[in-house]
N, C-alpha and C positions, 0 to 999 in steps of 0.2 A: 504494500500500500504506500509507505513509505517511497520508492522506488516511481512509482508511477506519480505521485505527489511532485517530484523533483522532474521527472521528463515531461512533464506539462506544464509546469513553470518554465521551462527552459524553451518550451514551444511556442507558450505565450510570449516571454519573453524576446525570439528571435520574429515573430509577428511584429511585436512593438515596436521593434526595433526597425523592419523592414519598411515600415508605415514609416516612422520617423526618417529614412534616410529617401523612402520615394517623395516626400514633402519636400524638404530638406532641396532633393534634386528637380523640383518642379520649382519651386522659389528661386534656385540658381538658374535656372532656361530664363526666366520671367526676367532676372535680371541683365541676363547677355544678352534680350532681347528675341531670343528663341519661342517658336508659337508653340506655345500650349493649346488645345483642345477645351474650342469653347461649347459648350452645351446648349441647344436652343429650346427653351420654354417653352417657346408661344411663337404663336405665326399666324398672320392675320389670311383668311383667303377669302375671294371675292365672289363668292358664293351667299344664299341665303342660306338663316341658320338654318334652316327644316333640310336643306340639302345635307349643310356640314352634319347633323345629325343623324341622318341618316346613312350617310358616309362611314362614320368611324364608328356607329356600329358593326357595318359590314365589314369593315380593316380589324376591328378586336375580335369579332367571332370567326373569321375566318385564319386570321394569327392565332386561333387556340385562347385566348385570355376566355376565363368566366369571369364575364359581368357580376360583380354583389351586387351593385345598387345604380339605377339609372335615374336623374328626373326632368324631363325635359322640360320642364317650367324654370326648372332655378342651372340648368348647363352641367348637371353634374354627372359625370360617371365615375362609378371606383370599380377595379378588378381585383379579384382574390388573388395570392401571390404564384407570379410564375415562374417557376423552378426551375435552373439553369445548374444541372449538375457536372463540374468539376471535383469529383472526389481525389485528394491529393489528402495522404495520412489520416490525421483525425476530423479535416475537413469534407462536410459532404457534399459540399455545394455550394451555390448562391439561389435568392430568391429573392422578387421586387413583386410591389406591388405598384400601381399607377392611379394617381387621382388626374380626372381630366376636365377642366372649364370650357365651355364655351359663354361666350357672351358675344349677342348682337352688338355691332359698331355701327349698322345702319341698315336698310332693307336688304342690301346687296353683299356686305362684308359682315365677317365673324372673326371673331379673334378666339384661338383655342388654344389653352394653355396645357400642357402635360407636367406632371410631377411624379418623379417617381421616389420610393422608399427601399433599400436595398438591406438586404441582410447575409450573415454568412451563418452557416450552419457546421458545429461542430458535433461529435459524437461523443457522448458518455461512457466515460470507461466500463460502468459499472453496470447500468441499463442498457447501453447500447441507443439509449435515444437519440434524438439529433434536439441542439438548444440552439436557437438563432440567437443574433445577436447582431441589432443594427452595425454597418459599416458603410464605406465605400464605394461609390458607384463603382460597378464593374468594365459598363458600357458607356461610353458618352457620347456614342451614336444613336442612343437608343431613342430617343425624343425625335429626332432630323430624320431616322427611317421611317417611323411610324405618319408625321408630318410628310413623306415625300409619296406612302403608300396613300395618306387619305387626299394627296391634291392628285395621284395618278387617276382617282375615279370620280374625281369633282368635272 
């Protein structure tokens, strides 16, 4: 017990440390002037909202997300989490979830904002459970593909 005590600290530990040196090295690009990967929220399209709505239901259901909750009065969609397994040692995974806004800008334009929530999933030595634990976006395309999928069918 003991033993496993101490190789999970030392795993946490070299996680910590990997997170702090990839910061670390995106703070140094930023300063040379080297581009970072920017992430896009929102994107206005020149569509009405009944279209855009209509739209990105077809892009989440056809991408596999299940919808929890839609409501097309207040713009809101949220998806239960979708699970991108990369199992590496005691990690089993990654998983995001997406909140998605739309909001009318005029009869003709929508603005749709994406959000997503990322988690990593490790396993239990003892259960063998898997326990998330917010992190790190994985993707930072992942907004700009979803955005390029619902203007292909607008």
């Amino acid at each position: 017990m003991k033993k496993l005590a101490v190789l999970l600290t030392a795993i946490f530990m070299t996680f910590f440390i990997s997170a702090l040196v990839g910061l670390a090295t995106q703070s140094e690009a930023r300063g040379r002037g080297a581009q970072v990967a920017t992430i896009e929220q929102a994107r206005v399209f020149n569509r009405n909202y009944n279209a855009v709505w209509q739209t990105i239901i077809k892009v989440m259901t056809s991408k596999g997300y299940s919808i929890l909750n839609m409501d097309k009065s207040s713009g809101l969609i949220s998806t239960d989490y979708f699970v991108v397994r990369e199992p590496v040692m005691i990690i089993q995974g990654y998983r995001y979830k997406l909140n998605i806004l739309l909001e009318k800008i005029s009869a003709s334009k929508t603005q749709v904002t994406i959000t997503s929530v990322w988690e990593i999933g490790f396993q239990q030595a003892e259960s063998g459970l898997v326990r998330w634990q917010t992190t790190q976006r994985r993707d930072v395309n992942l907004e700009r593909n979803l955005f390029d999928s619902i203007q292909s069918l607008l």
